[in-house]
C-alpha positions in Angstrom: 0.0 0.0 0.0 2.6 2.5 1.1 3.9 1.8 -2.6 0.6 3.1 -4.5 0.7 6.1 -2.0 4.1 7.2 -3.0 3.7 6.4 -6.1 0.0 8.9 -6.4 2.1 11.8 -4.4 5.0 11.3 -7.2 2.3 11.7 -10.3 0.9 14.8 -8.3 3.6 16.4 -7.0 5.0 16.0 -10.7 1.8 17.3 -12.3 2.3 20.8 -9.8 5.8 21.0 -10.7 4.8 20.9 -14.5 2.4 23.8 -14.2 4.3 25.9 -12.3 6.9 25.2 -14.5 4.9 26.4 -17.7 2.9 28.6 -16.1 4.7 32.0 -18.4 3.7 29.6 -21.3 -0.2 30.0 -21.1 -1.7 32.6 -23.3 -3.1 36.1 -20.7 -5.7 38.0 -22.3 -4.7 41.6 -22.6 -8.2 42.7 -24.0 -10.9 39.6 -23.8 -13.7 41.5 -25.4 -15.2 42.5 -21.9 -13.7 45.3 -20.0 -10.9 48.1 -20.4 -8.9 47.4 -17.3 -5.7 47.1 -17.6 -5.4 49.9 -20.3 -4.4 53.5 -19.5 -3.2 56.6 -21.7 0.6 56.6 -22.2 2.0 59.3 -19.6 -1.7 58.8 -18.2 -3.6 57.6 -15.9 -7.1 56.9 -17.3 -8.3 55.7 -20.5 -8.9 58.4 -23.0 -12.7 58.7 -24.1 -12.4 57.5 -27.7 -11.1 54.5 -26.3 -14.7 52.2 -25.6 -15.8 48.6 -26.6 -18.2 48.3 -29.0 -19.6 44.8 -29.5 -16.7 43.3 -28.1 -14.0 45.2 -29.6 -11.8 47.8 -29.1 -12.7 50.6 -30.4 -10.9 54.0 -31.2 -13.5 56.4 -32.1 -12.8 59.4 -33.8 -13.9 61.3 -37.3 -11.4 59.9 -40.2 -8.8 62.7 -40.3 -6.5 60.2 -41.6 -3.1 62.8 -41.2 -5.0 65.8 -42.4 -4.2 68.1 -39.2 -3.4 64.8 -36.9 -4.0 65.8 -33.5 -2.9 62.0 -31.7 -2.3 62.0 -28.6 -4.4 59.2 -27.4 -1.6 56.2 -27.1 -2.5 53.7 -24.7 -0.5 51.1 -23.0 -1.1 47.5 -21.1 0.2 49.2 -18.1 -0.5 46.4 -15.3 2.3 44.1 -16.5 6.1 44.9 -18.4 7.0 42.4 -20.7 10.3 40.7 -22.2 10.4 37.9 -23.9 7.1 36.9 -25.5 4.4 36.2 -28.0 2.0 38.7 -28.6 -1.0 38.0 -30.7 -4.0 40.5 -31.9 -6.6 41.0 -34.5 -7.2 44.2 -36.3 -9.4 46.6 -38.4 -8.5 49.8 -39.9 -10.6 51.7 -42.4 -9.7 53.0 -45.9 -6.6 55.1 -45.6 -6.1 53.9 -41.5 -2.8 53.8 -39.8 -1.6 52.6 -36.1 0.9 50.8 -34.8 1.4 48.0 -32.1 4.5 49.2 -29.8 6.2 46.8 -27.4 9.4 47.5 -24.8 7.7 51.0 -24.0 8.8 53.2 -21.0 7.4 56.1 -20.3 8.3 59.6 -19.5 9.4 60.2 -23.1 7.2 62.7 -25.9 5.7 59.9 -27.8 6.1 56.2 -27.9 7.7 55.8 -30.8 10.6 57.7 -29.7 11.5 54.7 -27.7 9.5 51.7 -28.7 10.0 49.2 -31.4 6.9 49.5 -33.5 4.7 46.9 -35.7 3.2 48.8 -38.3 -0.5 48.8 -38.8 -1.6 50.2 -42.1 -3.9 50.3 -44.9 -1.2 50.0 -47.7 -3.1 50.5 -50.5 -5.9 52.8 -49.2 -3.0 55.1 -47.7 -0.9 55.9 -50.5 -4.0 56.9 -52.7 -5.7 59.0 -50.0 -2.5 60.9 -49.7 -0.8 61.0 -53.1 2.4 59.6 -51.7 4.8 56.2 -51.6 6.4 54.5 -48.9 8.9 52.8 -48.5 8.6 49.0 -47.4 9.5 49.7 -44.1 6.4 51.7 -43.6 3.8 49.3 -44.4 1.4 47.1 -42.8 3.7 44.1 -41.0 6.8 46.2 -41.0 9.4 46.9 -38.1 8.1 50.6 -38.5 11.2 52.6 -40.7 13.9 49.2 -39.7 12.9 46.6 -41.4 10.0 45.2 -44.0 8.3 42.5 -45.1 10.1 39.5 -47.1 7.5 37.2 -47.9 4.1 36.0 -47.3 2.6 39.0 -47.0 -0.6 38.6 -47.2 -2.9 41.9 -46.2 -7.1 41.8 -46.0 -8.4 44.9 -47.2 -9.7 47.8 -45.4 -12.5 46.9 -43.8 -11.6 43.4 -43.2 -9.5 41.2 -40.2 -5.9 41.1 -39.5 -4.0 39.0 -37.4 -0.5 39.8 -36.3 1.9 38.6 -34.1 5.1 39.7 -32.8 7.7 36.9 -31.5 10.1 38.5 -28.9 12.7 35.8 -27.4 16.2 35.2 -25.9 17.3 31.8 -27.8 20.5 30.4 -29.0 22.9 33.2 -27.1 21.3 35.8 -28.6 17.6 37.4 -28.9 15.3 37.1 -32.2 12.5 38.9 -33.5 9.6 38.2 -35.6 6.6 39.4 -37.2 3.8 37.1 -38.4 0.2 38.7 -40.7 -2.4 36.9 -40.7 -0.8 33.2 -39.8 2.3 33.5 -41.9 6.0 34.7 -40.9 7.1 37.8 -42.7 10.2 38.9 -41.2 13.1 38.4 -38.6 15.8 40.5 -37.5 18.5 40.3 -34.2 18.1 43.1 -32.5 21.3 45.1 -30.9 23.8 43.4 -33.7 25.4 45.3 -36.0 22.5 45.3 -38.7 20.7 46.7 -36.5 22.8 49.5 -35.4 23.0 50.3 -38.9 19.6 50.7 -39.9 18.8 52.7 -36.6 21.9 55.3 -37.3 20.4 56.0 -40.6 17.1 56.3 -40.4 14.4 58.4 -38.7 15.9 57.1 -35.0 19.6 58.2 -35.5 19.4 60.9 -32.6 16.5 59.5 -30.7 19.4 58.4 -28.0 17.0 56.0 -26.5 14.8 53.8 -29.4 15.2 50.1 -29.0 17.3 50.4 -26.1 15.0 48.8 -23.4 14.6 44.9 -23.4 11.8 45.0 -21.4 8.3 47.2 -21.6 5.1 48.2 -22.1 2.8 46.8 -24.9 1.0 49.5 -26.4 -1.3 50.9 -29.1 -1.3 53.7 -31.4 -3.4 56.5 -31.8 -2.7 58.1 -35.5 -6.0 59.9 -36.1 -7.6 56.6 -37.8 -10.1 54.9 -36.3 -9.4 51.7 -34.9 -10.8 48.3 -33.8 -8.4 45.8 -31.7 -9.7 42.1 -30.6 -8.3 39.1 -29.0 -4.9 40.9 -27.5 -3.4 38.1 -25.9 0.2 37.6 -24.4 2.6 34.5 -23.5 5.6 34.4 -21.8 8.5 32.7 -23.5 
């Protein structure tokens, strides 16, 4: 008998030390469709107004300025929780012309996020460039590591209007840390932050004297306010 009981505390002592032991694994809901907490104004400390759900989403509501005078201002972050090493998974709606972003590593105290924070670029590519007579560069579309580093393949983008998913792969593997951006199911770029590429591509582009971009390796998740209106679902989060 005293067999079978040490063998039953064995299986449950090992079934506790496996769930602690992946508990960073399981997916957190950052938004679940049913209330705002959590979510604050960057440099804030309440939710600004055009921030509401609406059927289960998260709205941004606001009239479509789309850059014509862009006021902004209306940032938010996750702000119960920093994050390092993780995957972070949402799905998103922009209208014709729309624009945000998806930051992650955010502190604040600084102007704007994206003085300081890595940033996933959420865009309507097509409905952009026609609305404001102007090209971009592939580092400024939808998917991209906003003015760093674009889309390779796969890209796949739903029209205005429609769904996106996107997820942004943050992790410490192999000696070194790793980077990735999936659209809608499928990977469309890497990149090793901090190596030399890296460096490179900051020191001649928009971020060469914003001292602090990139620097922090662990952060806020956040979400853009560009004068578009906006519609975020499903934000989840795992540890890695």
């Amino acid at each position: 008998m005293n067999k079978y009981i040490w063998l039953s505390v064995f299986l449950i002592t090992s079934v506790i030390t496996y769930q602690l032991l992946n508990t960073d694994n399981e997916w957190v809901y950052l938004f679940d469709g049913n209330t705002t907490e959590g979510w604050r104004a960057y440099n804030g400390e309440s939710l600004p107004k055009k921030w509401t759900i609406q059927d289960g989403v998260l709205t941004f509501s606001t009239d479509s300025k789309l850059e014509k005078d862009m006021e902004g201002g209306g940032d938010i972050i996750y702000y119960l929780e920093e994050f390092e090493n993780f995957e972070l998974y949402l799905e998103w709606k922009l209208p014709a012309g729309g624009n945000s972003g998806i930051f992650y590593h955010l502190k604040e105290g600084f102007n704007t996020p994206y003085e300081v924070a890595p940033e996933y670029q959420l865009l309507d590519d097509y409905g952009w460039e026609k609305i404001n007579n102007a090209t971009l560069g592939e580092s400024q579309k939808a998917g991209a590591d906003y003015a760093m580093y674009s889309p390779k393949e796969n890209k796949y983008l739903n029209p205005a209007g429609e769904w996106n998913s996107s997820a942004i792969i943050f992790r410490y593997m192999n000696g070194g840390y790793h980077v990735s951006h999936r659209l809608n199911g499928k990977k469309i770029l890497s990149f090793v932050p901090w190596s030399e590429d890296w460096y490179k591509r900051k020191n001649e582009s928009k971020w060469k004297n914003a001292e602090k971009y990139g620097s922090f390796k662990k952060g806020y998740i956040g979400l853009q306010d560009h004068d578009s209106p906006l519609w975020f679902r499903n934000i989840k989060i795992r540890k890695l």
